[in-house]
C-alpha positions as CSV (number, residue, x, y, z in Angstrom):
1,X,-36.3,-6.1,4.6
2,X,-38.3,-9.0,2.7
3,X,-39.6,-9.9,5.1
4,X,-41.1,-6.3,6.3
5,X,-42.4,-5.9,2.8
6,X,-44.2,-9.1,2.7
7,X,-45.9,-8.6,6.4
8,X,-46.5,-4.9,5.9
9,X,-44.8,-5.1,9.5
10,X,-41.4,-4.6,11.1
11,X,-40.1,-5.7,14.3
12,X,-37.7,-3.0,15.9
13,X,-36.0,-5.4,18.4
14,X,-33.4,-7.6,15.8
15,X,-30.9,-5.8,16.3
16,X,-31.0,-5.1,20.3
17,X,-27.4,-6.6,21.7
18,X,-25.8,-6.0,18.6
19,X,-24.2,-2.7,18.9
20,X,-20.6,-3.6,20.5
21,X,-20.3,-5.8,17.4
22,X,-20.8,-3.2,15.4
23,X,-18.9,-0.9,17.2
24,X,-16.0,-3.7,17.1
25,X,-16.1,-4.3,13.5
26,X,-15.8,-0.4,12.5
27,X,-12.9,0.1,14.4
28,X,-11.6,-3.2,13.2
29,X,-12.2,-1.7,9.8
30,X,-9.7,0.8,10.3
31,X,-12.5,3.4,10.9
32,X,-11.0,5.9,13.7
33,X,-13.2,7.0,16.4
34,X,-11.4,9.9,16.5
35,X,-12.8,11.3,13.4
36,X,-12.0,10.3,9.8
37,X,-13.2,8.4,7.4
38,X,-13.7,4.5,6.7
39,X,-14.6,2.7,4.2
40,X,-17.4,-0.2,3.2
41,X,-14.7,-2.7,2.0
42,X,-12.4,-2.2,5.3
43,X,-15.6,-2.2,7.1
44,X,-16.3,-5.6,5.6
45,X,-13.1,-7.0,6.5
46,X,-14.1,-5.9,10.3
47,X,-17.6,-7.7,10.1
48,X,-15.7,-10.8,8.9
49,X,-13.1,-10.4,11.5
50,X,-15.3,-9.9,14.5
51,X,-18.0,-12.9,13.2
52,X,-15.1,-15.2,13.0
53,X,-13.9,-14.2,16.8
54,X,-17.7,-14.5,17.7
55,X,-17.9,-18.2,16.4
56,X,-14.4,-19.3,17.3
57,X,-15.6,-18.0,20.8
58,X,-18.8,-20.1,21.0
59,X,-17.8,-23.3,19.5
60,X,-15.2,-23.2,22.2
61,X,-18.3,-22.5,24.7
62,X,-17.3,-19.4,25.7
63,X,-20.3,-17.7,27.8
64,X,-21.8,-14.6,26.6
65,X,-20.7,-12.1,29.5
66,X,-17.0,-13.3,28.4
67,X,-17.2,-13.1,25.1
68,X,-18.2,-9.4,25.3
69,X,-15.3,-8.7,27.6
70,X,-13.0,-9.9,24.8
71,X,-15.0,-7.9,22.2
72,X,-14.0,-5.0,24.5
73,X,-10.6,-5.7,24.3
74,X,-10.4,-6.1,20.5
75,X,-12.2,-2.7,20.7
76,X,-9.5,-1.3,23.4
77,X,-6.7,-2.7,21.2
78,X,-8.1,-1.5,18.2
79,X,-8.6,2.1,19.4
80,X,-5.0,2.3,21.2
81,X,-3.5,1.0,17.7
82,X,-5.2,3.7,15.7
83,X,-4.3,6.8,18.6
84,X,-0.3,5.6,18.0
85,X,-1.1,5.3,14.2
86,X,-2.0,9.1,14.4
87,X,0.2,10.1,16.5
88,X,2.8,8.7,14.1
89,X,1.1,10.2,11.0
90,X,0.9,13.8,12.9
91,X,5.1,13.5,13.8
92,X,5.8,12.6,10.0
93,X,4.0,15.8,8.8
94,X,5.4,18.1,11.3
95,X,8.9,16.3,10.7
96,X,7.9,16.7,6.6
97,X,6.8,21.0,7.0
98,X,10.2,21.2,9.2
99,X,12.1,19.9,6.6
100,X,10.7,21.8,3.5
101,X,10.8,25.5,5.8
């Protein structure tokens, strides 16, 4: 943003190749893809989470093509954690409003 203030210019293309990572650290976050809500601080923790991967994946020369398959993954794990996590939530409160009828 400084810099796009100072140049009167911005460059659209920064962030091209950037959106699984973001994808990534949402759900990371704890943000459900399913609806719901997040929030900044878990979101955080995500960003921090998936830039640690990232570099822990290049410094062991991991090529780019592979270290977006295992980005997928943490996604696919990520997503398949928070579809039981709901599906446990939904059998409490069913098992809670059969209780107190």
């Amino acid at each position: 943003m400084l810099s796009s203030s100072r140049l009167e210019a911005a460059d659209p293309n920064p962030g091209i190749g950037l959106e699984l990572q973001v994808i990534a650290s949402v759900v990371i976050g704890g943000t459900s893809l399913l609806g719901g809500r997040g929030s900044a601080i878990a979101t955080f923790v995500g960003v921090l989470i998936i830039s640690t991967l990232e570099t822990g994946l290049s410094q062991i020369g991991t090529s780019e093509p592979f270290k977006r398959i295992i980005t997928g993954l943490v996604i696919i794990v990520a997503v398949i954690l928070d579809i039981h996590r709901s599906h446990v939530q939904n059998k409490e409160a069913v098992a809670s409003d059969l209780k107190y009828s």
